[in-house]
C-alpha positions as CSV (number, residue, x, y, z in Angstrom):
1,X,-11.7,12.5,9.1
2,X,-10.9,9.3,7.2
3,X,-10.5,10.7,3.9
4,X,-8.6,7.5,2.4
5,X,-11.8,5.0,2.5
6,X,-12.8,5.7,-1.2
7,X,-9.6,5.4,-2.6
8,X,-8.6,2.2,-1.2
9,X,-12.0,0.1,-1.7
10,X,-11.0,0.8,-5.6
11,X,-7.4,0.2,-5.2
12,X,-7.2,-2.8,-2.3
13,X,-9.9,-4.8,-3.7
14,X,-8.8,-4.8,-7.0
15,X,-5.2,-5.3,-6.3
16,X,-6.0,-8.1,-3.7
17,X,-6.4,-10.0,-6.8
18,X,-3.0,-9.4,-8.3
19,X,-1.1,-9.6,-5.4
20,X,-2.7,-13.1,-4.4
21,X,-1.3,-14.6,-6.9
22,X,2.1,-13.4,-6.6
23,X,1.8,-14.3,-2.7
24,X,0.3,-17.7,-3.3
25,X,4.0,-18.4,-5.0
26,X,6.4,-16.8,-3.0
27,X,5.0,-16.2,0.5
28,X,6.1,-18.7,2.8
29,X,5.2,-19.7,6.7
30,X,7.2,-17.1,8.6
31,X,5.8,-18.2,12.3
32,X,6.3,-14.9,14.3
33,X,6.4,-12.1,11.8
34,X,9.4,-10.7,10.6
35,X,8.9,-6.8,11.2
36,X,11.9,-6.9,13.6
37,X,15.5,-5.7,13.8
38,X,17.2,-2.6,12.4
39,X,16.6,-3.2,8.9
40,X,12.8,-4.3,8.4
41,X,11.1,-3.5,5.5
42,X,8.3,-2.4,7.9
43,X,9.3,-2.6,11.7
44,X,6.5,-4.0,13.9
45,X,6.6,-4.1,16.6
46,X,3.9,-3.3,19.2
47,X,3.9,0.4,20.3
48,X,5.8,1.6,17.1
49,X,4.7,4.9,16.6
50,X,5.0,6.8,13.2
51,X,3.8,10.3,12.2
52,X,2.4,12.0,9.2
53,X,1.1,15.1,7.5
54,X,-1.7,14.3,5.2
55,X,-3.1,16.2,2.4
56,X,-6.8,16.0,0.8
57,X,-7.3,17.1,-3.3
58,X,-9.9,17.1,-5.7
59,X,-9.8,17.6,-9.5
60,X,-9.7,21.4,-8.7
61,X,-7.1,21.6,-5.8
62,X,-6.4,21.5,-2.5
63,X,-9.4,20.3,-0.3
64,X,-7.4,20.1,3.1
65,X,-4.8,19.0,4.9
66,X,-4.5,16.8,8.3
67,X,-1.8,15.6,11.4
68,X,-2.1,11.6,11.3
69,X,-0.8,9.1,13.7
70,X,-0.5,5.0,13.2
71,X,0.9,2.7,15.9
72,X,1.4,-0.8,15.7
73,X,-0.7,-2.6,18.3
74,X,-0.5,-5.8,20.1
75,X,-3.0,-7.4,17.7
76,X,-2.1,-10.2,15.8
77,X,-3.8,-12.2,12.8
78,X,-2.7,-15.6,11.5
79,X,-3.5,-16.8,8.0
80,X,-3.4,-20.0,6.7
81,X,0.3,-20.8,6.1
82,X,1.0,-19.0,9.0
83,X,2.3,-16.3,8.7
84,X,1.5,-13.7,11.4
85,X,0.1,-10.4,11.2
86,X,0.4,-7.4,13.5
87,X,-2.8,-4.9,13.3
88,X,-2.2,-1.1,12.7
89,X,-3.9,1.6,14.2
90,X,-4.4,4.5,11.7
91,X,-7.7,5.4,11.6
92,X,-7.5,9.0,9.4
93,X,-4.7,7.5,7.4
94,X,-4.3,5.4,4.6
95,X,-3.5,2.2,6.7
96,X,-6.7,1.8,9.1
97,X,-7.6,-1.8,10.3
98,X,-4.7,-3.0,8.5
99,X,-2.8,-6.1,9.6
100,X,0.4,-6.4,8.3
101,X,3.8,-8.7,8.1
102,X,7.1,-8.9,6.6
103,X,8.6,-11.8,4.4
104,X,11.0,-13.6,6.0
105,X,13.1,-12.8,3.6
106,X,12.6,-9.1,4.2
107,X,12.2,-8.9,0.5
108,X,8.2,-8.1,0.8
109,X,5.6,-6.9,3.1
110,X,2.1,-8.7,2.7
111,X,-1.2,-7.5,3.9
112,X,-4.6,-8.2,5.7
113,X,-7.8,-5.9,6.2
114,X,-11.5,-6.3,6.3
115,X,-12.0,-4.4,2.5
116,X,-10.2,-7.5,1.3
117,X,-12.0,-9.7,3.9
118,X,-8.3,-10.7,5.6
119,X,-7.3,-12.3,2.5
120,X,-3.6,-11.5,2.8
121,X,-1.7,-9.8,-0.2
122,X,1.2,-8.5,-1.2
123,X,1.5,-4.6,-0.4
124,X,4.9,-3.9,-1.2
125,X,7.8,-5.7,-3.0
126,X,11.6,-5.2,-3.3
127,X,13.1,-5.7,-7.1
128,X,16.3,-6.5,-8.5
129,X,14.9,-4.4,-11.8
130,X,12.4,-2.1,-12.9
131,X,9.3,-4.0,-13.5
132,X,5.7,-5.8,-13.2
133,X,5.2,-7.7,-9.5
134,X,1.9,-8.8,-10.7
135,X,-1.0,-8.2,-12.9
136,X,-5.4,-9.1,-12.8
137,X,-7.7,-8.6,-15.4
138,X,-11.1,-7.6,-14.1
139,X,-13.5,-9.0,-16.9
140,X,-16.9,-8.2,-14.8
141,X,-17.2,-5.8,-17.3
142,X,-16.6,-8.1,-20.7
143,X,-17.2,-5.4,-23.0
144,X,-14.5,-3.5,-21.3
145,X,-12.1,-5.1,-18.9
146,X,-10.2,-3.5,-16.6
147,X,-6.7,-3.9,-15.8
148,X,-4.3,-3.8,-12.7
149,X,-0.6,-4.2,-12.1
150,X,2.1,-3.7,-9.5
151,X,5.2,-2.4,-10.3
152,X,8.8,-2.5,-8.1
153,X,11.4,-0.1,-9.0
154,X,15.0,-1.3,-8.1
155,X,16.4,2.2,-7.6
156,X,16.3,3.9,-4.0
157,X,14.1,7.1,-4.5
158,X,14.9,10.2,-2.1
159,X,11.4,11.3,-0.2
160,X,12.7,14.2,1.8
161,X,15.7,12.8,3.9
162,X,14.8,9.0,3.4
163,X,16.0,6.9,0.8
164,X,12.8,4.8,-0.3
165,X,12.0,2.0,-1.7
166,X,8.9,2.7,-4.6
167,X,6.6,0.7,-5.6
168,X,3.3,1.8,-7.8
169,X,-0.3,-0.1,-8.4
170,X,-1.5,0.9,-11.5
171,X,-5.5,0.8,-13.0
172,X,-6.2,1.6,-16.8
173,X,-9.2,0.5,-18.6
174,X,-9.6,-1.2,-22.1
175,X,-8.7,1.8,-23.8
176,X,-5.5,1.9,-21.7
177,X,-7.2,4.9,-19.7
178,X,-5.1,5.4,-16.9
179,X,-8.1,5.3,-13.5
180,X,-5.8,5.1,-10.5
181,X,-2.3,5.0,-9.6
182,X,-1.4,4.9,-5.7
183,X,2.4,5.1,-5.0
184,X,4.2,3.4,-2.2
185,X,7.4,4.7,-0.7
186,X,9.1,2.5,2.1
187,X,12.4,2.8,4.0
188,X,13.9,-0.6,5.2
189,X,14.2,0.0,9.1
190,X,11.1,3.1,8.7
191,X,8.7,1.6,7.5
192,X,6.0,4.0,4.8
193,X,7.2,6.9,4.2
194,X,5.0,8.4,2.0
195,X,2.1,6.9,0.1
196,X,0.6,8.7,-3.0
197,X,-2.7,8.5,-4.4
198,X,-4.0,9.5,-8.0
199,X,-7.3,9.3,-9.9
200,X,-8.9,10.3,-12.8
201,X,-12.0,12.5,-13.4
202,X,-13.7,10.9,-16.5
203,X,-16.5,12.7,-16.0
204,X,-17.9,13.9,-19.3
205,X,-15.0,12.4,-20.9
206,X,-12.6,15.2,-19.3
207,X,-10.0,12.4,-18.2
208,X,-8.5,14.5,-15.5
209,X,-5.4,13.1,-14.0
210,X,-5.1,14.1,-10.4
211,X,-3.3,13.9,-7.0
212,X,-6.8,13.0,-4.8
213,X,-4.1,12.1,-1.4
214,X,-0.6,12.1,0.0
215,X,0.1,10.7,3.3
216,X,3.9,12.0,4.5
217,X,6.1,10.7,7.2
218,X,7.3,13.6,9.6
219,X,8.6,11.4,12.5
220,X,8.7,7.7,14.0
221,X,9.2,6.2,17.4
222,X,10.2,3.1,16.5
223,X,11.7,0.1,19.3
């Protein structure tokens, strides 16, 4: 089962785009990537293990719900400044053929898959305050563009018994529809704790805002 696939060609390829530029200012050479140490934004290192409960919705309910497993393997991807990346295995989860690195800085934690074609960008972003990380406006459609942006809250959010981190990528169209919203939840030293995915059914005009998949951290292994 690899339920997330639909979700994230809309969300990933879009927000490639916003995130890009953000990285293309801040992110800098880190050599060996930073995912190490007690307090990473994301640990990586190889054989990390985490664990999660996955859940499946439509616009009418639960569809079903799923054990999930990603480890961080030995592969490694290098982009052009760089800055190395450490490949995930999670092939029913939200994070499947993702490569993935911490800032040096820990203040970030960038990204690189094959929907994006290993164009890294930034998934995730600590703030000082509430606000927008980065924004894109998608004018393929000039008559009615479509528009994404990133937001970092500063506050720790409680996800069960972890204090997380949240960020939140949000899609509206030119009538400031809201189309997706995917939700990011990260503990410095964890890694994702949750991730949280949201659509809306404009079929017919109905506009039906939805949770379409959750993806829930029960347990890590981490070295």
């Amino acid at each position: 089962m690899k339920f997330p696939d639909m979700k994230k060609c809309l969300a990933f390829t879009s927000i490639v785009l916003v995130t890009l530029l953000v990285a293309s200012c801040s992110k800098h050479n880190s050599g060996p990537n930073a995912g190490y140490g007690p307090n990473s934004l994301f640990p990586l290192t190889a054989g990390d293990t985490w664990y999660y409960h996955d859940s499946v919705f439509t616009d009418t309910g639960y569809k079903t719900d799923y054990l999930d497993t990603m480890v961080a393997t030995k592969n490694a991807f290098t982009d052009a400044a760089g800055t190395v990346y450490l490949e995930l295995n999670n092939p029913n989860g939200w994070y499947d053929a993702a490569y993935i690195a911490v800032d040096p800085s820990n203040y970030a934690v960038y990204e690189a898959d094959s929907i994006t074609g290993m164009q890294p960008y930034t998934m995730f972003a600590t703030v000082s305050q509430d606000g927008s990380i980065g924004s894109y406006q998608d004018i393929s459609n000039p008559g009615c563009p479509i528009y994404y942006t990133q937001y970092g809250y500063a506050a720790p959010v409680m996800v069960g018994t972890y204090s997380t981190y949240k960020n939140a990528e949000v899609v509206v169209d030119c009538h400031q529809t809201l189309l997706e919203e995917t939700d990011y939840y990260l503990t410095p030293g964890v890694g994702v704790v949750r991730v949280d995915d949201f659509l809306t059914d404009t079929t017919g005009g109905v506009n039906k805002f939805y949770e379409e998949y959750s993806q829930t951290l029960t347990g890590s292994v981490l070295h």
